[in-house]
N, C-alpha and C positions, 0 to 999 in steps of 0.2 A: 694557537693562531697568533700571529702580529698583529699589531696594534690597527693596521691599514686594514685588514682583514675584519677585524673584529668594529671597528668604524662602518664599513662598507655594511656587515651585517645586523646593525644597532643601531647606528645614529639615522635618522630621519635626514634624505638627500638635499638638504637644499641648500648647500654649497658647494662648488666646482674644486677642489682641496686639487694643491699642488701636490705632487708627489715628494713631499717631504716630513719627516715625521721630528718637530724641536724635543730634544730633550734636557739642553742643560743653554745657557749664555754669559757674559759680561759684556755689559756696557752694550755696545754696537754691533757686536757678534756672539753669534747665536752657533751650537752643535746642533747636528741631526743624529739620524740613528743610526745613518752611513759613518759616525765617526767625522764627519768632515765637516770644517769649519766655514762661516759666511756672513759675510756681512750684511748685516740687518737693515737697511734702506726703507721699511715697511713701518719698524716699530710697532707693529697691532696695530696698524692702519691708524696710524696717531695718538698710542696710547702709553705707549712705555716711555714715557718724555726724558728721564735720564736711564735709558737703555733698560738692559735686563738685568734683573739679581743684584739694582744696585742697593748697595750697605746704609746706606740714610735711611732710607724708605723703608728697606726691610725690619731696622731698629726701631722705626716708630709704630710701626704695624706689629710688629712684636709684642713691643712693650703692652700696646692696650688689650692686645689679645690677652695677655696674661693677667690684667684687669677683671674685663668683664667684655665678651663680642658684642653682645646685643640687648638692648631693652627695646621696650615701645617705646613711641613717639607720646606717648602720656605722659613720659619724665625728663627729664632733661639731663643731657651729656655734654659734656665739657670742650671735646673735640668736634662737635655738631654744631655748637654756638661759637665756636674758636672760628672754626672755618666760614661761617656765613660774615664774620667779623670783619675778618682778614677783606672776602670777596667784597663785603660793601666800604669797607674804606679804600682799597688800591683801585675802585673804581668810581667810587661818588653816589653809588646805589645806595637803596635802602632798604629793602629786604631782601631775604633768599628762601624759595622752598625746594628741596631737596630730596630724589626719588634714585633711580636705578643704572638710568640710562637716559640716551639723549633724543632718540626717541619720547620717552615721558616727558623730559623737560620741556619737550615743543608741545607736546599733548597741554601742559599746565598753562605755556604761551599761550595757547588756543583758544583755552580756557579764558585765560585774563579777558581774552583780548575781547570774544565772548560776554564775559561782564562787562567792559568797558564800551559796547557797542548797548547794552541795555541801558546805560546813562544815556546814551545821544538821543533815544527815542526808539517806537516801533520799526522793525526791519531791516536796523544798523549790523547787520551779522556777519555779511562779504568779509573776508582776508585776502590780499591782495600777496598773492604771493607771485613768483619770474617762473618763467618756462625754461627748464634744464634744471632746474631748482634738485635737493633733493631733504627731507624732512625727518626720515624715519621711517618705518615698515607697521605700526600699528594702521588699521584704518584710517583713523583722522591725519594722521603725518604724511600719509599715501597720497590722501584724498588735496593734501598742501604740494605735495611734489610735482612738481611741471616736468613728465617726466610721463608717457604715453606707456614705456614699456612694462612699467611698475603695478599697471593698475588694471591689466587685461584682464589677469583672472579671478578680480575682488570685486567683482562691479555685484550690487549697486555701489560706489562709495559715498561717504556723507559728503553732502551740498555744501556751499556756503563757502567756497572758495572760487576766485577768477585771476586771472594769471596775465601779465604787463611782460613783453620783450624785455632780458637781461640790457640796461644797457641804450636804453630806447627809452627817452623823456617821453616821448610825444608817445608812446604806447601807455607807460605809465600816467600820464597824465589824463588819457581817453577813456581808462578803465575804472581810473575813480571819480572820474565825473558821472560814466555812467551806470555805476551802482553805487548802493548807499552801502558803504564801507566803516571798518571798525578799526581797522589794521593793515599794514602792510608789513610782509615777513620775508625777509633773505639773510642770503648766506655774502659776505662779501666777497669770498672766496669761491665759485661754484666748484666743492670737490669731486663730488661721483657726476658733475653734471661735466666734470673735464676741465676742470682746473682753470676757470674761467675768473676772470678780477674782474669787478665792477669798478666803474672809472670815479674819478670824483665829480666829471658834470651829474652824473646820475644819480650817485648819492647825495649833491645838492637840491638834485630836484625831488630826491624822497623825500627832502626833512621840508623842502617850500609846501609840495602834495601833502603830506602831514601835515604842515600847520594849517593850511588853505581847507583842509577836509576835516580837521578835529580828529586824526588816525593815529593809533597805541607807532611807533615805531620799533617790530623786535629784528631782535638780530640774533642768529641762528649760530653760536661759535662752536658748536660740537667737534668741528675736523680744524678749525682756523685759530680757535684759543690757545690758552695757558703758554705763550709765546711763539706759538710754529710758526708766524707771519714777522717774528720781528719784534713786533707790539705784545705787550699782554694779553691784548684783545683786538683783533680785527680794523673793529669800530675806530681803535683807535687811530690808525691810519689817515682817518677822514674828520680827524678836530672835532669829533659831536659826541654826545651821549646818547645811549636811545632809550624807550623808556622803559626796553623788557631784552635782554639778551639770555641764551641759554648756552650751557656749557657742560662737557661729559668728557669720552675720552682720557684726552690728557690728565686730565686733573687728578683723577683716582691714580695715577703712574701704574695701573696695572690692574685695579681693583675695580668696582661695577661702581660709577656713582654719575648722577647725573644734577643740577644745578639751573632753576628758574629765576635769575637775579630782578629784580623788579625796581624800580624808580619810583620818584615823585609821584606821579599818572595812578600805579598802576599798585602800589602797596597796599592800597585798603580795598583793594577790589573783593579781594578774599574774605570772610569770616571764618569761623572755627566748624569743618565739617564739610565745606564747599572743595575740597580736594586730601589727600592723603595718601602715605604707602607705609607699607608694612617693612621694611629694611630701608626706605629714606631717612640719611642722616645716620647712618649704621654706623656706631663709635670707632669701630676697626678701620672700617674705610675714609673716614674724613679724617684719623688720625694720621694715615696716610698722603689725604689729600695737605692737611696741613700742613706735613711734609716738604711736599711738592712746590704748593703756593708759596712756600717761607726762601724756598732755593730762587726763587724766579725775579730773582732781583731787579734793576734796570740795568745795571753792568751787565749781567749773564747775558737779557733777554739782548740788549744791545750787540753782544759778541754774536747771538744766535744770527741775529742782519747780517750781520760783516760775512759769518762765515757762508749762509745763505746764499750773498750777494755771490761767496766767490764758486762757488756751486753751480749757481747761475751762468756765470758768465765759462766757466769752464764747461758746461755743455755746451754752450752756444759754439764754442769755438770748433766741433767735434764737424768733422765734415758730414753731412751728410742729413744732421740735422735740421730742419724747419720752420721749427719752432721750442720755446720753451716758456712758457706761461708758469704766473704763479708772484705767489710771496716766501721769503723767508726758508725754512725747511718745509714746504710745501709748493712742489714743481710737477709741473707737467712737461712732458715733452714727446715731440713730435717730429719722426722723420720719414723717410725714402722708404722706409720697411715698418715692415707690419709690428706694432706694439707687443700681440704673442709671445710672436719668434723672439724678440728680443730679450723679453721678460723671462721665456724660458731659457732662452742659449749664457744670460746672465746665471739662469740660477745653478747652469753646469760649472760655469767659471766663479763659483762663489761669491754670489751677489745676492739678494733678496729684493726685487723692483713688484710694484704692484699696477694695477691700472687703472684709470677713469675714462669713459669711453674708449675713442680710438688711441689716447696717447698712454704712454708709461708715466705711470705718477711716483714720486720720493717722498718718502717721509720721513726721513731718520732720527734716530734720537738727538736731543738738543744738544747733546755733548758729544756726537762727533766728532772726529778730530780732521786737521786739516789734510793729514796724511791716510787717512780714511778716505775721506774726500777723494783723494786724487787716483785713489787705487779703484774706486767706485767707477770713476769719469773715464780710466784709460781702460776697465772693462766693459762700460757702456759704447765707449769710441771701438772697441773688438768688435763689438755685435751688432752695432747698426752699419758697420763697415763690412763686415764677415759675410 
C-alpha cells in the first residue's frame, strides 16, 4: 500500500490532507512523491521559519541529541534555561514556562490569568477574548475562540470567557464594564480568523481597558511571532509590552515546542506544582529553538518587512485581486474567485498556498528569496486570472 492509502486506513480523519504526499525539501521548496518540485508558501503553517532541512538548525539539534534527548523537568538543562534567557531579555519579560504546543501555552495563559483574577477578589474569572479569535483545539482554548464553528460539537465548553468585536472600542469597552474580568486575550494578527490586523486605536484602547479594569494583557503570538510580522513579536508593532504573550510554531523551526513568556504582573502567579509538562523545555527542542531565536536578528527580521512589504504590494497589483490583508510574511488574500480553486490550481502549477476563512493565506519561510517571490505572484496572478 502507498502511504496515502495506509493514511486513509490508520490515521484518525480529522484533517482534509491535500493530495500530496512531502518527502524530501530545501529552503523554500519542498519534493513530493510525484518527483515534482514546489514552492512552499505554507512553511507548516508557520513553522519552518528558515525553510526545510536547513543546516544550522539541523547542527544544533544534532549535536544535543548526541548529548542526551531528554530529562525531567526536576533537573536542569542548559539549552531550556539558554532559551527562556534569550526570550526574556530580546523582550523585557521575566519568565518563561515552556510545554508542547501553542495550544498549551494559551492553556498556562488561562491559567495565569486565572490566578491573577483571584488577587482582584471573588468572581474576577471572565477573559475577554474578540470574536474570529482563534486559541487552540484543547477545551479551554476552544472555549477562548470567537469562532462559532469550532465549538458545535464539544459543548458543554468551560465558562469564563466573553467575547468584544475585533476592532470595536466601544464593544470592548461594554464587555468589561459589564463583567468582572481578569484578562483580556488576542491575537494581533487574526490568522485562522482570516488574516485580520487589529488597528492601533484598538489596541490603545486595550491597554486604557486594562489599566481602567486592573486586566493581565496576553497576547497570543502562536502564528504572528518569531518574526513573520516584521517585528519579533507582534506586540511589537504597537510600542507596548503586555503582561503575558505566548509563542509556538515558529520558534521550534520544525520541532513541537510551545512558550508562556510572563512579565512583571504575572511572574509569581505560579508556585512549584501549580502547572507542568512532561517534554516542556525538551533539551533537543529548545536546542533548536535556540538556534532559531540566535538567527532572528533585527537586520534579518528587518529584511523579513522589506521583503514582506514587497510581497504585499505585488499581489495587490494582480488584477483581479480584492483584497490583501495581513503583516510581514503573513498575508491574506482575497479575490473575484473562490480561495479553493485557487489554492488547488496553484498546487498543480507548483505553489503550496494555504487558507483562513474565505481568503488564501502565505506563509513562507523568512528566507525566501525575492525571486521566489516573484515566481509565487506570477503563479497566483495565473489562477486567480485562469
Amino acid at each position: 500500500m502507498n502511504t496515502r492509502q495506509i493514511d486513509s486506513d490508520y490515521i484518525a480523519h480529522t484533517y482534509a490532507r491535500f493530495p500530496l504526499e512531502i518527502v524530501s525539501g530545501e529552503g523554500a521548496v519542498v519534493t513530493g512523491a510525484d518527483g515534482k518540485q514546489y514552492l512552499d508558501f505554507g512553511s507548516g503553517i508557520a513553522v519552518n521559519t528558515f525553510g526545510t532541512a536547513d543546516s544550522e538548525w539541523i547542527d544544533a539539534v544534532t549535536k544535543q541529541l548526541s548529548l542526551f534527548q531528554h530529562t525531567s523537568n526536576l533537573y536542569y538543562s542548559k539549552p531550556c534555561a539558554e532559551l527562556a534567557k534569550m526570550l526574556c531579555e530580546r523582550t523585557g519579560m521575566k519568565k518563561v514556562f515552556f510545554c508542547n504546543s501553542g495550544a498549551e501555552a494559551n492553556e498556562c495563559a488561562i491559567k495565569l490569568a486565572r490566578a491573577y483574577g483571584e488577587t482582584k477578589g471573588e468572581g474576577y474569572y471572565n477573559i475577554i477574548a474578540l470574536k474570529n479569535s482563534f486559541h487552540g483545539r484543547t477545551l479551554a482554548t476552544l472555549a477562548a475562540t470567537g469562532q462559532d464553528v469550532f465549538h458545535e460539537k464539544f459543548q458543554p465548553l468551560p465558562g469564563g470567557f466573553v467575547f468584544a468585536e475585533a476592532n470595536n472600542t466601544e464593544s470592548l469597552r461594554k464587555v468589561a464594564e459589564n463583567n468582572k474580568c481578569c484578562a483580556v486575550m488576542l491575537e494581533t494578527v487574526q490568522g485562522e480568523g482570516g488574516i485580520n490586523v487589529l488597528t492601533d486605536e484598538f489596541m490603545n484602547t486595550v491597554r486604557e481597558v486594562a489599566e481602567k479594569h486592573d486586566l493581565l494583557i496576553v497576547v497570543d503570538e502562536v502564528q504572528t511571532g518569531n518574526g513573520r510580522t516584521g517585528k519579533l513579536y507582534s506586540y511589537m508593532h504597537y510600542g507596548f509590552t503586555p503582561d503575558v504573550f505566548t509563542t509556538a510554531k515558529g520558534l521550534g523551526g520544525g520541532l513541537p515546542i510551545g512558550a508562556c513568556v510572563m512579565g512583571e504582573k504575572a511572574e509569581n502567579l505560579f508556585s512549584p506544582g501549580d502547572n507542568g509538562s512532561t517534554f516542556g523545555g525538551n533539551p533537543v527542542v529548545c536546542a533548536g529553538a535556540v538556534n532559531i531565536l540566535s538567527r532572528l536578528t533585527d537586520e534579518f527580521i528587518s529584511e523579513v518587512a522589506e521583503k514582506g512589504e514587497y510581497l504585499k504590494k505585488n499581489l495587490e497589483s494582480i488584477s483581479g485581486v480584492t483584497e490583501v490583508s495581513g503583516r510581514g510574511f503573513m498575508l491574506g488574500l482575497l479575490s473575484e474567485k473562490d480561495s479553493a480553486e485557487i489554492i488547488a490550481e496553484a498546487r498543480e502549477k507548483g505553489l503550496l498556498l494555504l487558507k483562513a476563512k474565505n481568503k488564501v493565506r502565505l506563509l513562507p519561510p523568512l528566507t525566501v528569496t525575492k525571486e521566489q517571490i516573484d515566481k509565487a505572484v506570477e503563479i497566483i496572478a495565473e489562477c486567480v486570472n485562469g
